[in-house]
C-alpha positions in Angstrom: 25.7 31.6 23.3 24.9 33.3 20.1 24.8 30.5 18.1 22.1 29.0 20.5 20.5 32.4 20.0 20.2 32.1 16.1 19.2 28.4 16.3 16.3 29.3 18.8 15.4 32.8 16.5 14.6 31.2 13.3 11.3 30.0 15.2 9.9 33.1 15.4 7.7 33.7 12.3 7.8 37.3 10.7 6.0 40.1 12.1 2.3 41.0 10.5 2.2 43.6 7.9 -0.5 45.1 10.4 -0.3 44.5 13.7 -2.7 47.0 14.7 -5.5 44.6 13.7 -6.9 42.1 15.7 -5.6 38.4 14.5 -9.4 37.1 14.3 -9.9 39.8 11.3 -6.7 39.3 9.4 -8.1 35.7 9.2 -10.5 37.0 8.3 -9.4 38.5 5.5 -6.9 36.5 4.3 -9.6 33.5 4.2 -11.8 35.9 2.1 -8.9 36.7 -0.4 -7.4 33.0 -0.9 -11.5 32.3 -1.7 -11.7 35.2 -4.1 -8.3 33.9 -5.9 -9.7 30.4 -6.2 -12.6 31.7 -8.1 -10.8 34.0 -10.6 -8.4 31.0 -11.3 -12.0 28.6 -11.9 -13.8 31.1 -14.4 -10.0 31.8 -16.1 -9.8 28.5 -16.7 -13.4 28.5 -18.2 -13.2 31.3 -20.3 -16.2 32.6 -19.6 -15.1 36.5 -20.9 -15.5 34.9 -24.0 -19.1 34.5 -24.1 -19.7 37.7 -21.6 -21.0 40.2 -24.7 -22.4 37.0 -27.2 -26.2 38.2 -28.2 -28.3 35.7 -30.9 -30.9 38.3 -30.7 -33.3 40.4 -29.3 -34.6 39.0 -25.8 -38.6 38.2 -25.5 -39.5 41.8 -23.9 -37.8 43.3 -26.9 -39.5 41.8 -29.6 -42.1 44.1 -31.8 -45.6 43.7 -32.6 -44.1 41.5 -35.9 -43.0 38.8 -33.7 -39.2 38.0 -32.7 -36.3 39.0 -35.6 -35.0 36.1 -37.1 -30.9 36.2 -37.4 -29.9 35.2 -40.9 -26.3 35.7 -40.4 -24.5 32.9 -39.5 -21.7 32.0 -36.8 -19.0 33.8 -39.2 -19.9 37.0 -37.8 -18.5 35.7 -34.2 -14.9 34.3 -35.1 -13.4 37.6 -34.6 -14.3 37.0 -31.2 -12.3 33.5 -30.7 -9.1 33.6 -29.5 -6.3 32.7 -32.6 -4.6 29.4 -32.7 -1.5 29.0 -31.5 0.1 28.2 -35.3 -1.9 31.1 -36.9 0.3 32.9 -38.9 -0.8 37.2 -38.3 -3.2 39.0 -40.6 -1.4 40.6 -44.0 -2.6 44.0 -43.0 -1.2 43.8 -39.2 2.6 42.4 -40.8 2.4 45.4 -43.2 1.7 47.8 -40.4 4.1 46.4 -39.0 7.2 46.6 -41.1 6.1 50.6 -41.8 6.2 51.5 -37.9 9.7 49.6 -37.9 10.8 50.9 -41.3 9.9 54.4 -40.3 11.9 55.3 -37.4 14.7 57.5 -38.0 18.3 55.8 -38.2 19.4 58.4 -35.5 17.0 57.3 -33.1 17.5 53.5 -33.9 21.5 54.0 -32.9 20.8 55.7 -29.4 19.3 52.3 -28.3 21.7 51.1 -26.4 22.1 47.1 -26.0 21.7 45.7 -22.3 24.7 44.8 -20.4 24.9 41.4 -19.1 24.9 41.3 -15.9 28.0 40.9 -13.5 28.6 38.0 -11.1 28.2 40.1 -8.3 24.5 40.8 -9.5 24.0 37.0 -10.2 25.3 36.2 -6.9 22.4 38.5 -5.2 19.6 37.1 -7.4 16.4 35.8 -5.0 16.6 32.3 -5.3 13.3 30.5 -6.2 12.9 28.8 -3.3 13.2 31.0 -0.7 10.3 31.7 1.7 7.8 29.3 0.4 7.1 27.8 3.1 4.1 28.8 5.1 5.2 30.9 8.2 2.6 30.7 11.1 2.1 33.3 13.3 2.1 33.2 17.1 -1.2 33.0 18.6 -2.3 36.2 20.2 -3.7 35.4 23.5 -4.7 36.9 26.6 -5.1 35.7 29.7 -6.2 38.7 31.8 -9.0 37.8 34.0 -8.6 34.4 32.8 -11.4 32.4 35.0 -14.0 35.5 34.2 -16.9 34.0 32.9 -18.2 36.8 30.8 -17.5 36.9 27.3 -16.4 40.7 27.2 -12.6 39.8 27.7 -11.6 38.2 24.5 -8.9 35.3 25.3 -7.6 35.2 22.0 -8.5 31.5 20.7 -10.0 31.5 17.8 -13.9 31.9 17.6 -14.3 28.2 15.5 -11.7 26.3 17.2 -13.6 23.2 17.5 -15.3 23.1 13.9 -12.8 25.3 11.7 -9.3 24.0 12.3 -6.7 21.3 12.3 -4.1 20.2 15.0 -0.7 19.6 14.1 1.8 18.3 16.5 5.2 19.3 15.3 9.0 17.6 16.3 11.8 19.7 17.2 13.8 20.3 13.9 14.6 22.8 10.9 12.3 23.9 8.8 13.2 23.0 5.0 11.8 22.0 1.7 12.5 18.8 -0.1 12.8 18.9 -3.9 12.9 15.9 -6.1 14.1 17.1 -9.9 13.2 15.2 -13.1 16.2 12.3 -13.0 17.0 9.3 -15.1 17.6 6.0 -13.2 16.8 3.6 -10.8 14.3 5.9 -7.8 16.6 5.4 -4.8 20.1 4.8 -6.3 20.1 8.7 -8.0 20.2 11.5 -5.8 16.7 13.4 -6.8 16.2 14.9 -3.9 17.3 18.2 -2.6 16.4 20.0 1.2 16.3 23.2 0.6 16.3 26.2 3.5 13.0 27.9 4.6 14.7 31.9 4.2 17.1 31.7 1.6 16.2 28.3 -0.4 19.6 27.3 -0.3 20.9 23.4 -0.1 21.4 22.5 3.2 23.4 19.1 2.0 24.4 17.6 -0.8 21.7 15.8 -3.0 20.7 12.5 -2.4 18.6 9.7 -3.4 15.3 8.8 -2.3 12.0 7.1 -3.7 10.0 10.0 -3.5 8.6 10.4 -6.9 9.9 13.2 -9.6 8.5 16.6 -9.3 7.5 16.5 -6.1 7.8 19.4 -3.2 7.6 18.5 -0.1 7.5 21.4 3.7 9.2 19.2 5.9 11.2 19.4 9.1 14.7 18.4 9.5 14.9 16.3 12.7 17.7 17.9 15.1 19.2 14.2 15.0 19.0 13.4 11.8 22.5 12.4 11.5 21.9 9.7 14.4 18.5 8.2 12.8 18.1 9.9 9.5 14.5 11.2 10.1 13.4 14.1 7.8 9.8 14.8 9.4 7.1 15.2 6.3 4.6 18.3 7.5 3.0 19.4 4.3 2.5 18.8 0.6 2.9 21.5 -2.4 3.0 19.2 -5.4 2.9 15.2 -5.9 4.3 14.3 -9.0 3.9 17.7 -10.8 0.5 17.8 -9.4 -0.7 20.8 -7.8 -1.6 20.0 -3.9 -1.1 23.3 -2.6 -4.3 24.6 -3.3 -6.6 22.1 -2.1 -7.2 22.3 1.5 -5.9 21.1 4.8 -7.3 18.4 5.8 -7.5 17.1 2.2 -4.1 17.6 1.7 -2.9 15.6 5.4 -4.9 12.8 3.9 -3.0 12.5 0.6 0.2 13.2 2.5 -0.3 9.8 4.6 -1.6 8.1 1.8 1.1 8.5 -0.7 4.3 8.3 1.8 2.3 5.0 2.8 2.8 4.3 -0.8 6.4 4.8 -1.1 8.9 1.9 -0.8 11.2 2.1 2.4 14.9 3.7 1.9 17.2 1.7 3.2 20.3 3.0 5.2 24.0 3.3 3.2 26.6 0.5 3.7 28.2 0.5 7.1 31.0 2.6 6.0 29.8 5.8 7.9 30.4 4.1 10.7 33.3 6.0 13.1 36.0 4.9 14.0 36.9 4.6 17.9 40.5 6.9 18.7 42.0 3.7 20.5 40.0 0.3 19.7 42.1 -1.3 22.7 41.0 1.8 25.5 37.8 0.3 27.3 36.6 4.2 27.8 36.6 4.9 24.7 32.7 4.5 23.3 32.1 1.6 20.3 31.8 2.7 17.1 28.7 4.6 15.7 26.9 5.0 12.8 26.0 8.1 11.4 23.3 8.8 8.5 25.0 10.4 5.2 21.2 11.9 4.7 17.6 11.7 5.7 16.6 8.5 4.7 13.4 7.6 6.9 10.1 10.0 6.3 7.4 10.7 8.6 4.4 12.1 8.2 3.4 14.3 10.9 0.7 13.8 13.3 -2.5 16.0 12.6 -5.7 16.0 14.3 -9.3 17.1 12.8 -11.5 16.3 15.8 -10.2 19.8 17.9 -13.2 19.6 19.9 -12.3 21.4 23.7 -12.3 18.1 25.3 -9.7 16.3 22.9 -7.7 19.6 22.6 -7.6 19.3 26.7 -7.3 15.8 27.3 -5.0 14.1 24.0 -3.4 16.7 21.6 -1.9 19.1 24.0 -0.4 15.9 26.2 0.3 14.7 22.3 2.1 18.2 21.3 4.2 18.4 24.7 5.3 14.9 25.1 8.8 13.0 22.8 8.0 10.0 20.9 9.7 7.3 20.5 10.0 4.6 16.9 12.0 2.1 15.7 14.5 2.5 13.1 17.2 0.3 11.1 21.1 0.9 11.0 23.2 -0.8 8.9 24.9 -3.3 11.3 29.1 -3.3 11.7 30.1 -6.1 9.0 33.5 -5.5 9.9 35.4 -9.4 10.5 36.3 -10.1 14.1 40.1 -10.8 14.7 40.4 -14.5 14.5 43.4 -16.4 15.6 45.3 -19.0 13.5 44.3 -22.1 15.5 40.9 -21.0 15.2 40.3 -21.3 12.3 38.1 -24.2 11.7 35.7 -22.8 13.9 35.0 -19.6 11.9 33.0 -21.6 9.3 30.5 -22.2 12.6 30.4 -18.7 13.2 26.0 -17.3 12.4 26.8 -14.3 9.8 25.5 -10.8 11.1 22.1 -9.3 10.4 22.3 -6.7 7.4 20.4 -4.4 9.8 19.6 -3.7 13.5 16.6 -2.0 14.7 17.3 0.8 17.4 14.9 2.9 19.1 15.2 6.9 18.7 13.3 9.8 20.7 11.8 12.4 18.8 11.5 15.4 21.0 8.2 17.6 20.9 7.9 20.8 20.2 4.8 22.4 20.0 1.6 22.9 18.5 0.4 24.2 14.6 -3.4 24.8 13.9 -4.6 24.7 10.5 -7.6 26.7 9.3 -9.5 23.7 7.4 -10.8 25.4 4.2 -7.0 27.5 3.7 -5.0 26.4 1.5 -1.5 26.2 1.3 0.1 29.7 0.8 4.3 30.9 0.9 5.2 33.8 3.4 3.3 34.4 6.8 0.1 34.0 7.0 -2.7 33.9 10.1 -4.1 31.1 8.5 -1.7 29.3 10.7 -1.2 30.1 14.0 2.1 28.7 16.0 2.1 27.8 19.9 5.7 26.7 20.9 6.5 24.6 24.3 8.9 27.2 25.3 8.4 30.8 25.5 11.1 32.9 23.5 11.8 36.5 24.9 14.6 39.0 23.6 17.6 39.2 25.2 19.5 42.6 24.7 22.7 41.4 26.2 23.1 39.1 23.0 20.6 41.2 20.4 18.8 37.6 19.7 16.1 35.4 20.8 16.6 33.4 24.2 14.4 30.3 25.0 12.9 30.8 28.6 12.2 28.0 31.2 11.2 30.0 34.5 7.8 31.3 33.0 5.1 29.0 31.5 5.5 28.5 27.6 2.2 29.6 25.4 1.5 26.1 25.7 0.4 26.4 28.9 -1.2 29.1 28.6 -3.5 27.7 25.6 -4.2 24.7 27.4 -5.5 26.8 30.4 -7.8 29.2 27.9 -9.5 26.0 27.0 -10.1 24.8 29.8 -11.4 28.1 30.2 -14.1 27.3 27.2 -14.7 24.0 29.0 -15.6 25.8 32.5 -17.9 28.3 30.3 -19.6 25.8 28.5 -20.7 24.4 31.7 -23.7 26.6 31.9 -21.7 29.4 33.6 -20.6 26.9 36.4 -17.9 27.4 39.3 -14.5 27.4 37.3 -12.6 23.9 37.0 -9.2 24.1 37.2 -6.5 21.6 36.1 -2.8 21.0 36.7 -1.1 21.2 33.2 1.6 18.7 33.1 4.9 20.0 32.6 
């Protein structure tokens, strides 16, 4: 039971720094801030404090009754402005100046510097690793749904006020959250392991590395499928960095695009041998089940689904359906090359025997498990962040008997609830009409 309880916690995304605002202005404000950022990092980049305080000469209001000054001096006069080069040796005067400030500190003072300690294993041990919490935590979608068929506008409901114009659907799988890390390597992309999955809290390997043909440099927010081991699916939901290439910052929709389009790109993994098959207790017991193979590591990526037409209508009829129902695809295990007993006077007709297929397709479900929304123009930023706003199948309430986080199935999940609140919007839009109701599927 408490291992349940920990598997169905880590779903629940940190709580705001300030919960006593309202979700809407937090957006708000964090849209504002990432916008701010984008244009300090532009005119850095430009170098326009440079040129802030350059003046060639009096403006045209200033000028006397002599006509405009002429500027004899030439561009020398600016260079102390310029930044210096990077192999510029330092001015004679600064080197003396200097060697006197080091030169003229007192011996006494210069021995009660003490020289840092290294530090222990124990404080390497504790040291933050790199990678954790950079992923993007969403944050549960506040709604309401007192007085849910009113049809004024004074009870807020919670969805956000540019739901059909300002955002992006995401239908997520059931799985772990995790980033995939591909290092610099030398050798053939697919035969070297390059690729690392690393944990969303603590950015620590969650497997051994492995190979893949997802290019060097590369950063990946991804979700583990919970079956991975029975049809190696790692599920690809986001892109940082594409070859060293900054992706993050651009924004959601953009960044979906290039997702699909470069893992379209990539050249399909194939399986490992068929030596991960398992072997059977008792090959001669009919009950016993026929040998299976499992997946040493993820070796099949899928992008997942997104949606930029969230219009109240689609959100109703397709990507809700989409977000609460399993799908199901087609992949390729290795197939059991291991010889068939013959028998000694059978031998002549082994040579008529058709050799196995290298691979056999199977069909695997992949479970849903709820819905993400994207604001459009956000970028991608680590640690929680309203700019993503989570609405799980399930509803997850604390349980005190076991001090964790229980998944409930007698009350409707948030799911529901959203897909009622726009139908809602629908019934409103409807020139203030009678309210339409609809049974949500369950």
């Amino acid at each position: 039971m408490l291992a349940k309880n920990r598997k169905a916690s880590y779903k629940v995304p940190p709580i705001a720094a300030n919960v006593l605002e309202s979700q809407e202005l937090r957006r708000r404000k964090a849209l504002d801030e990432q916008k701010r950022k984008r244009a300090q990092r532009v005119d850095s980049s430009r170098q326009l404090d440079l040129f802030a305080d350059l003046n060639l000469g009096q403006s045209d209001d200033e000028e006397g009754a002599e006509g405009p000054d002429i500027v004899r001096g030439g561009v020398a006069s600016y260079t102390p402005l310029l930044p210096p080069s990077s192999g510029e040796a330092p001015a004679p005067d600064a080197r003396m100046e200097s060697m006197s400030v080091s030169g003229s500190e007192p011996p006494a003072e210069r021995k009660k510097k003490k020289k840092r300690k290294p530090k222990s294993k124990k404080e390497h041990s504790v040291a933050r690793n790199k990678w954790a919490d950079q992923c993007m935590y969403a944050e549960l979608l506040e709604m309401s749904e007192d007085n849910a068929w009113d049809m004024s506008d004074s009870t807020p409901d919670g969805l956000p006020e540019d739901l059909e114009t300002g955002w992006v659907a995401v239908t997520v799988p059931v799985g772990k959250r995790c980033l995939a890390v591909t290092d610099q390597s030398l050798g053939v992309p697919g035969l070297v392991p390059n690729t690392s999955l690393r944990s969303r809290k603590l950015g620590k390997l969650l497997m051994p590395r492995f190979p893949s043909t997802l290019p060097p440099l590369t950063i990946l927010d991804c979700i583990l499928d919970n079956d991975w081991r029975a049809n190696g699916v790692l599920h690809i939901l986001d892109v940082l960095k594409w070859k060293g290439q900054d992706i993050g910052d651009c924004e959601t929709p953009f960044r979906f695009w290039w997702r699909d389009t470069r893992l379209g790109e990539l050249t399909p993994s194939p399986p490992p041998s068929s030596s991960h098959y398992t072997q059977p207790f008792d090959p001669t017991d009919a009950n016993v089940p026929p040998k299976t193979y499992h997946f040493p590591y993820p070796t099949k990526f899928l992008a997942v689904p997104y949606y930029t037409d969230t219009s109240l209508p689609v959100l109703a009829s397709q990507i809700v359906p989409f977000a609460r129902a399993s799908r199901f695809i087609d992949i390729d295990v290795p197939a059991d090359n291991d010889p068939e007993p013959v028998a000694s006077m059978a031998v002549d007709q082994s040579s008529s025997r058709e050799p196995k297929a290298p691979f056999t397709t199977t069909t695997t479900e992949i479970r849903a498990d709820g819905l993400l929304l994207y604001v459009a123009e956000a970028s991608y930023e680590p640690g929680a962040s309203p700019l993503s706003t989570w609405i799980p199948i399930a509803k997850y309430e604390e349980d005190s008997t076991s001090n964790g986080m229980t998944e409930s199935t007698t009350t409707d999940g948030p799911l529901d609830v959203f897909h009622r609140l726009v139908q809602k919007r629908i019934a409103k839009s409807l020139n203030g009409g009678p309210s339409i109701t609809m049974d949500v599927e369950t």
